[in-house]
C-alpha positions in Angstrom: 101.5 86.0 65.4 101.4 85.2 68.9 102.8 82.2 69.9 102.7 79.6 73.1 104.9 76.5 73.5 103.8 74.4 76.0 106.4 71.3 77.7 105.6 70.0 80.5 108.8 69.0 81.7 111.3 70.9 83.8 114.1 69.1 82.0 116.6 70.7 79.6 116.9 67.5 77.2 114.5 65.4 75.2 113.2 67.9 72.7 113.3 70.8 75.1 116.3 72.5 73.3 114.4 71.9 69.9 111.9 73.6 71.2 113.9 76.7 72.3 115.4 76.5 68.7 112.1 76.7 67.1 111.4 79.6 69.0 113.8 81.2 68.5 114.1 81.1 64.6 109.9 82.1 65.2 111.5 84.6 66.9 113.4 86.2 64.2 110.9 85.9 61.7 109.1 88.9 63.8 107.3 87.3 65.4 106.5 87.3 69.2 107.1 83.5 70.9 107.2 82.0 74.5 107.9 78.8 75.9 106.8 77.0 78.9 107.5 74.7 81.3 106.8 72.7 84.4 107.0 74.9 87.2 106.5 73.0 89.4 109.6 70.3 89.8 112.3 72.6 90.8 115.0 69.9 92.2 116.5 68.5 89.2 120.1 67.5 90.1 120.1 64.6 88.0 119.3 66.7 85.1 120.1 70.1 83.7 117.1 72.4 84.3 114.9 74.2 81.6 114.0 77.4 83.4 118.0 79.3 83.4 118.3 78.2 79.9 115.0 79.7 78.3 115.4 82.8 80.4 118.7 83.9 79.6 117.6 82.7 75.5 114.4 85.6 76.9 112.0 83.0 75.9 110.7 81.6 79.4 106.9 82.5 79.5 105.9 84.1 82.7 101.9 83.7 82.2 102.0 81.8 85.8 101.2 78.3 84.2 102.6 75.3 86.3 102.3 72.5 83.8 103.4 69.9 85.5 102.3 66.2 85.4 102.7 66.3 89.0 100.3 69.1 89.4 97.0 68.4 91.9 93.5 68.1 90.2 93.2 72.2 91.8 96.9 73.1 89.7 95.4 71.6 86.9 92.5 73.6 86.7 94.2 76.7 87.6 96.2 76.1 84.6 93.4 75.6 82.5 91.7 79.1 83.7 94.7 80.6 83.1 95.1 79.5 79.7 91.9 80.0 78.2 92.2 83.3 79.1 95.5 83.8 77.3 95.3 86.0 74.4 97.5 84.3 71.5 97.3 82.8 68.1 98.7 79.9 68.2 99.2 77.6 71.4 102.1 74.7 70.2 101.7 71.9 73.1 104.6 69.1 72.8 104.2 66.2 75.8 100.4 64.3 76.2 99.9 66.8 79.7 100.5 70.5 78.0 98.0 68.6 75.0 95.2 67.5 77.3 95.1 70.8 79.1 94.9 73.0 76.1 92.9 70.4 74.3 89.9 71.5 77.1 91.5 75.0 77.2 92.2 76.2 74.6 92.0 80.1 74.4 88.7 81.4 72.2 91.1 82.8 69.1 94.2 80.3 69.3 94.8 77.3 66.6 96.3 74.1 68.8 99.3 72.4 67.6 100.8 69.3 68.8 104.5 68.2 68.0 104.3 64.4 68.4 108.0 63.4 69.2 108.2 59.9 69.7 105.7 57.1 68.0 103.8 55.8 71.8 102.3 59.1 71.5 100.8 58.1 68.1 97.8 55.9 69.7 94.0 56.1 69.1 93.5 58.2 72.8 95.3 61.2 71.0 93.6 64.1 71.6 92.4 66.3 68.5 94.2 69.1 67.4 94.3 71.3 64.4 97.9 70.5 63.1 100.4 67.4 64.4 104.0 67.5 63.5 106.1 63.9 63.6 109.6 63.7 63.6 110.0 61.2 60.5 108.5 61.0 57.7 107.7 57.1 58.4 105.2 58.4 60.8 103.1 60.8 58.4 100.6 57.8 57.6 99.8 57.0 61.5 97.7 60.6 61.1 95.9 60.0 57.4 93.2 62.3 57.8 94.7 65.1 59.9 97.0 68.5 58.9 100.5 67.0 59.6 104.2 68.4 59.0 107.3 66.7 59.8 109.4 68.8 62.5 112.9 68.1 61.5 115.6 68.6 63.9 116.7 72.5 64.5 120.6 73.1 64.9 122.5 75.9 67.3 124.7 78.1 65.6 127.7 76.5 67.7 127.9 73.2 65.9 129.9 74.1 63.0 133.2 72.7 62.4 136.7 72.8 64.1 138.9 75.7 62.7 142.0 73.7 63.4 141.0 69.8 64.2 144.1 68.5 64.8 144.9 71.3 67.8 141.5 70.3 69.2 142.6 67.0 70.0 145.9 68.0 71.5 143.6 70.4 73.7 140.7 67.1 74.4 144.0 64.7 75.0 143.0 62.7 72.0 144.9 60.6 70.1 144.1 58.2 67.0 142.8 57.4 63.6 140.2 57.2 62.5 138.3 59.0 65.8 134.8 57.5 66.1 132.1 58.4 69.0 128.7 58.0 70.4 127.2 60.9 71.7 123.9 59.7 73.8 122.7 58.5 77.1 123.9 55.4 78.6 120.4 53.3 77.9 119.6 50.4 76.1 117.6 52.0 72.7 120.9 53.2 72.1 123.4 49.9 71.8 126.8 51.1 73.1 127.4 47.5 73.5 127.0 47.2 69.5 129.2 49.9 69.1 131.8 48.9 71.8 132.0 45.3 69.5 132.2 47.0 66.4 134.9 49.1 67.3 137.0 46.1 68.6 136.5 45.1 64.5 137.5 48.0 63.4 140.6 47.9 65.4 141.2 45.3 63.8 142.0 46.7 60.5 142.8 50.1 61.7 145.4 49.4 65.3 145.4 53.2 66.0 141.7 54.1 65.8 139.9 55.3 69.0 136.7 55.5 70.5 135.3 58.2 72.6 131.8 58.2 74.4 130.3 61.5 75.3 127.6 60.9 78.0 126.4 59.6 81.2 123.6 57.1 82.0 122.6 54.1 84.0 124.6 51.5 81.7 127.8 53.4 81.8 129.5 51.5 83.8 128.1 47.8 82.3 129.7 49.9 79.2 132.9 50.4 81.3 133.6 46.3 82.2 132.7 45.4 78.6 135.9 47.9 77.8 137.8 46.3 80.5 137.0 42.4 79.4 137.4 43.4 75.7 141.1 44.7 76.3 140.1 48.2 74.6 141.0 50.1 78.0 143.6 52.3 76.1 141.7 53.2 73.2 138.3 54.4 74.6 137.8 57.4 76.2 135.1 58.3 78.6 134.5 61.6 78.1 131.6 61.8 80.6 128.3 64.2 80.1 128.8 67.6 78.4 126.9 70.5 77.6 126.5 73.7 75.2 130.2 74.7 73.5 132.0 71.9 75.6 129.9 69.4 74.1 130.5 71.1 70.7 134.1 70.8 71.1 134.2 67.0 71.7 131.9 66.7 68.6 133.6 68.7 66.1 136.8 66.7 67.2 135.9 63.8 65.9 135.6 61.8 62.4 132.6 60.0 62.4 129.9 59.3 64.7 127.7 56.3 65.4 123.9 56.7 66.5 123.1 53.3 66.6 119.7 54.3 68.5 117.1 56.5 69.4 115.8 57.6 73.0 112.6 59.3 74.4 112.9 62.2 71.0 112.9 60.8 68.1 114.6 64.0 66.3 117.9 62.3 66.1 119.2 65.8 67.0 123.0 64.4 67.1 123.4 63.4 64.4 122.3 66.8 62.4 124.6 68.6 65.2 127.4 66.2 64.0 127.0 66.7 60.3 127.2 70.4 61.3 130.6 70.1 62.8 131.6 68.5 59.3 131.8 65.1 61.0 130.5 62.1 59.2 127.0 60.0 60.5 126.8 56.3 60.4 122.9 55.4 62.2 120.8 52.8 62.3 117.4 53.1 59.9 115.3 54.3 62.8 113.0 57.5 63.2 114.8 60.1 61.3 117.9 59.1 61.1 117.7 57.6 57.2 117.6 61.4 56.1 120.4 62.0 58.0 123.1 59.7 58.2 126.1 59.1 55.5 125.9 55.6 55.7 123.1 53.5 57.1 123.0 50.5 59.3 120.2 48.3 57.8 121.0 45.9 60.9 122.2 46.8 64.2 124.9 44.6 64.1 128.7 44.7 65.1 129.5 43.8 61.5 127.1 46.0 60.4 128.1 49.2 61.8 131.5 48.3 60.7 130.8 47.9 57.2 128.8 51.1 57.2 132.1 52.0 58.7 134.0 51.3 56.4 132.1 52.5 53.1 133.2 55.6 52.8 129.4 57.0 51.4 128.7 60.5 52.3 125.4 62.1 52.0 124.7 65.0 49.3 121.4 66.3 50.7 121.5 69.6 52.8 119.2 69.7 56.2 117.2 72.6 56.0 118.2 75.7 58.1 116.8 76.8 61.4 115.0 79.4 59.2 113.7 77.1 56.4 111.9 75.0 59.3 110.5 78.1 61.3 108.9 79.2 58.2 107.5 75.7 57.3 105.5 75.4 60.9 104.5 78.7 60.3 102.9 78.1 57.0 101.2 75.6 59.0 99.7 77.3 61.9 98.6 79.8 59.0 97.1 77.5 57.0 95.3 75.6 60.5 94.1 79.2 61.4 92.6 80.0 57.6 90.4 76.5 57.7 89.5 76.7 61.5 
């Protein structure tokens, strides 16, 4: 099969890198795959950008579309010309702007496919497709009546776990037991102030256990003076934001990790990249996350996340492999292309 992802986003986070992994795994099952992206935004400092990463990964699709949401009405339809004329199977749109345009653009012989990725895209102006994927389970019922798949979260071969832990943490400078961290974005949705109270609990009963917070965002420093008026200066570490086989190393050098919320992708990507690295999940019920987790968080509370802590479970279910899900969304592009 022929193959089109369409994101609109120049942006190398949110589900991009699911995306690139889906792909990819496509890819390898023989068949030929491109992905793109907005063309249009080139200055994004703040952010890592898509473009380097999809080309050196030979997926970046060079069919000239812009897809931006900050295209013109005349970008727009010069995007929509050039996709119609496109000659692919299947066309797999992922934000509401790649959707709209291939909704009314569509190429004559291609099946659409929409990966919804967070639940405010569920809403009763979403345009038709032939297939939807969600990324829960909990969402399946919001599309009763429609072809829908869950899209679990896809993991790089780099997440796997530390050959020598403890020499790890003498490289990262870290000290401590047990070694908990967040790995997310500074924002609200993901309660680092929760966690930072929890963990002054579980200091409590453990004096030598640390805290380490991989990431950058706009409440980083709010996070920083809690810290500060907490007294926990000397056992939190600000690891700032990391990327590709750094941002491995910090996860595979910890214990356990806490994802006490979701952001803007509701894949819960970390905390599959954590189990990976052999490192144990505590998370909130949200999205996802309930398949993924160890131990669950019924309440996003300090005492909460520290009893979740502190139980010890471990989860005996196996996340399906990069090549298990690749196969399932092609059984379902198939199976949209037979009943079209």
């Amino acid at each position: 099969m022929r193959i089109l992802h369409l994101l609109a986003s120049p942006f190398w986070s949110g589900p991009a890198e699911n995306v690139a992994l889906l792909a990819l795994a496509q890819r390898e099952e023989g068949h030929e795959v491109t992905v793109a992206v907005d063309r249009r935004r080139t200055e994004v400092a703040a952010e890592e950008p898509a473009v380097p990463r999809l080309e050196t990964l030979g997926l970046l699709d060079e069919g000239g579309l812009e897809l931006s949401v900050k295209s013109p009405p005349w970008g727009i339809w010069k995007d929509m010309r050039g996709l119609r004329a496109r000659d692919v199977d299947v066309v797999h749109t992922h934000f509401t702007h790649d959707h709209l345009v291939a909704r009314w653009a569509r190429p004559r012989r291609a099946v659409l496919i929409r990966s919804v990725h967070a639940p405010r895209s569920l809403r009763a102006s979403l345009p038709y497709a032939d297939a939807y994927t969600v990324p829960a389970s909990s969402l399946v019922t919001r599309l009763l009546g429609h072809r829908v798949r869950v899209l679990p979260p896809l993991v790089d071969g780099m997440f796997r776990p530390a050959e020598d832990r403890e020499a790890l943490r003498r490289e990262l400078g870290l000290t401590g037991a047990p070694l908990v961290g967040m790995v997310s974005t500074f924002q609200a949705s993901r309660r680092h102030g929760v966690g930072v109270e929890a963990f002054a609990k579980l200091r409590q009963a453990h004096a030598g256990a640390r805290l380490v917070l991989v990431g950058d965002g706009e409440l980083l420093e709010p996070v920083r003076q809690q810290v500060r008026a907490m007294g926990l200066e000397e056992a939190v570490t600000f690891a700032g934001y990391q990327r590709g086989e750094a941002f491995a190393r910090w996860l595979r050098a910890l214990d356990e990790v806490w994802v006490l919320g979701l952001g803007n992708d509701w894949s819960a990507r970390a905390a599959v990249q954590a189990r990976a690295c052999g490192v144990r999940v505590v998370a909130v019920a949200e999205g996802n996350l309930p398949s993924l987790a160890d131990a669950l968080v019924e309440e996003p509370t300090p005492e909460a996340v520290l009893a979740a802590s502190e139980s010890g479970e471990r989860a005996l279910v196996a996340h399906p492999s990069n090549a298990r899900i690749a196969e399932d969304m092609l059984a379902l592009y198939e199976q949209a292309r037979a009943e079209r």
